[in-house]
N, C-alpha and C positions, 0 to 999 in steps of 0.2 A: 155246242158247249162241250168242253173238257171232261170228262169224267175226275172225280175227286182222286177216286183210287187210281188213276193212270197216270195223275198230274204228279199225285204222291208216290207212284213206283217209281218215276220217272227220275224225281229228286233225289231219291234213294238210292239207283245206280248210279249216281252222280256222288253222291258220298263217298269218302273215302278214297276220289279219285281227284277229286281239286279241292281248291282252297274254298273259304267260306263265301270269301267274295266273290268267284267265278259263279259259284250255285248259284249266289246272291242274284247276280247277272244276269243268268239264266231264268230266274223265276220273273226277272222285273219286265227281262223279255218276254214270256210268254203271259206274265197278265197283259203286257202294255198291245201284246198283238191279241189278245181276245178283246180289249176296248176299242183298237182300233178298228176292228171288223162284228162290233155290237153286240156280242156274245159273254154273258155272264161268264166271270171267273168263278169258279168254284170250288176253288178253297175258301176258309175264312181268316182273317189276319189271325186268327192263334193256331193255327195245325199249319199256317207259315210260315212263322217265328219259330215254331216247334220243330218242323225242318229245318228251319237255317241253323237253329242250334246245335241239334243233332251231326248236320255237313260239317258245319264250323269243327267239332271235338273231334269229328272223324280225317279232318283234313292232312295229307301226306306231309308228313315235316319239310319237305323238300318245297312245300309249296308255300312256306312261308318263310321270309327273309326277314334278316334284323331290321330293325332300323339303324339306317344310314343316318351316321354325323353329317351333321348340315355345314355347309359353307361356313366360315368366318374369316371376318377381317383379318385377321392374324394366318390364318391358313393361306388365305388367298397373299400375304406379304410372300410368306414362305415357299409358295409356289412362283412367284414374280421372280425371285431372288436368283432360281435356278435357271432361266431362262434369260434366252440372250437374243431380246425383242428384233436385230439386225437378221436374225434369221425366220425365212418365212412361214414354218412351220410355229417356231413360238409365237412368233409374232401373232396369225390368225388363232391359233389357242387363246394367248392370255385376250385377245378381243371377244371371243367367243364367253371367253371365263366373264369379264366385268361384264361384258353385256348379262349374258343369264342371272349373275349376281345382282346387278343394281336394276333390272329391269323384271324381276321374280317369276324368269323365266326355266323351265325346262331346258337341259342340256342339247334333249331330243329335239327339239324344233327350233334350234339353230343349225344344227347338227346335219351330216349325210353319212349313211354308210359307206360309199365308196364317189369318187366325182362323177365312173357312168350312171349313177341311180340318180345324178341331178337330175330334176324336174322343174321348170321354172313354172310349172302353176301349182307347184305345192310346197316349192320352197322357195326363200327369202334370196331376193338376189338386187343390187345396188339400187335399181327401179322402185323399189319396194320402202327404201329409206328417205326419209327427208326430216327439217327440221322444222321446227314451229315453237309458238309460244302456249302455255298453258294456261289456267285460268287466273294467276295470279303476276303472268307476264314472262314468268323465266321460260328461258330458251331450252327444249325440249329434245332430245333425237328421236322421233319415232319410227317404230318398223312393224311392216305390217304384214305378219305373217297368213301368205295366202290360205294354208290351210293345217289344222292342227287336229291331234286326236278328239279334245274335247270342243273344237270351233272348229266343223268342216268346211264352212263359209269364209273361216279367217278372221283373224283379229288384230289388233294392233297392240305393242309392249312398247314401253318407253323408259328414256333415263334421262336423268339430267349431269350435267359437269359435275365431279368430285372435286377437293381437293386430294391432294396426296398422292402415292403413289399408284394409288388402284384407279387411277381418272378414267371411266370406258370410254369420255369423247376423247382422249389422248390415245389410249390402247386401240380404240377404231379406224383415229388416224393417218397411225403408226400402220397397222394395218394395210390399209389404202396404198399408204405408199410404200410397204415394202414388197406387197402381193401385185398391186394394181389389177385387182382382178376387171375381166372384162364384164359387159355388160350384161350377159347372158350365163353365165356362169360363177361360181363362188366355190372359197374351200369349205371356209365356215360359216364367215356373215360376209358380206359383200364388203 
């Protein structure tokens, strides 16, 4: 078992040096590994919140970002606008873009940093796609990302047809056929 005073020096050096949510992190991690290995935590929920409060106030400005404007339709026009789909970098972009938009997906987990860091068991590659109906019959695209931060297992995100000019079954396969990416490989999404 932890001692109190060690768990709370601990938290302490930790303030002032990350944000609230890291601490946050850190603490959920070390009760979750004293449960998993049958050993009382011992702090009690208020000298934890008392910590978190304390890291939270103390936390490096640096470690906290604004919030980011969210997508919108009208953004996403105006991003369409500038792009010239016949080329295959916009092309896999604005796919990339409807997909995460109509699919309420993360950027990152369409996304790769560079093509050598492809991994085809952790990222989404043409295998990975197919279509299907949903429970009330419409025609689906789904894609099944091998593996995500918060789903290590993987999970699946889906869209369906738009109208207009944000369509991601149109942008994907605009896509398709200006990239043709191969079967093992992708820029963005396959």
């Amino acid at each position: 078992m932890g001692s109190p005073s060690i768990i709370s020096a601990f938290i302490s050096t930790l303030a002032g040096s990350y944000s609230g949510s890291t601490v946050s992190n850190y603490i959920n991690s070390m009760r979750a590994w004293h449960t998993v290995h049958g050993l009382e935590w011992a702090l009690n929920d208020n000298e934890t919140d008392t910590l978190l409060k304390v890291a939270s106030s103390l936390a490096p400005p640096q470690s906290k970002r604004p919030p980011r404007e969210p997508y919108t339709i009208n953004m996403l026009v105006s991003i369409r606008s500038h792009l010239d789909l016949t080329f295959p970098l916009h092309a896999a972009v604005f796919a990339c873009l409807t997909t995460a938009f109509y699919a309420t997906a993360h950027v990152g987990e369409l996304t790769i940093k560079a093509l050598p860091s492809f991994n085809p068991l952790h990222h989404i590659k043409p295998s990975d796609v197919r279509t299907e109906r949903d429970c009330q019959g419409n025609m689906v695209t789904n894609f099944h990302l091998p593996r995500s931060k918060l789903a290590p297992e993987g999970k699946d995100i889906n869209w369906a047809k738009q109208n207009g000019p944000l369509d991601p079954h149109e942008a994907f396969n605009n896509h398709l056929k200006v990239n043709s990416p191969r079967q093992w490989t992708t820029f963005c999404l396959p």
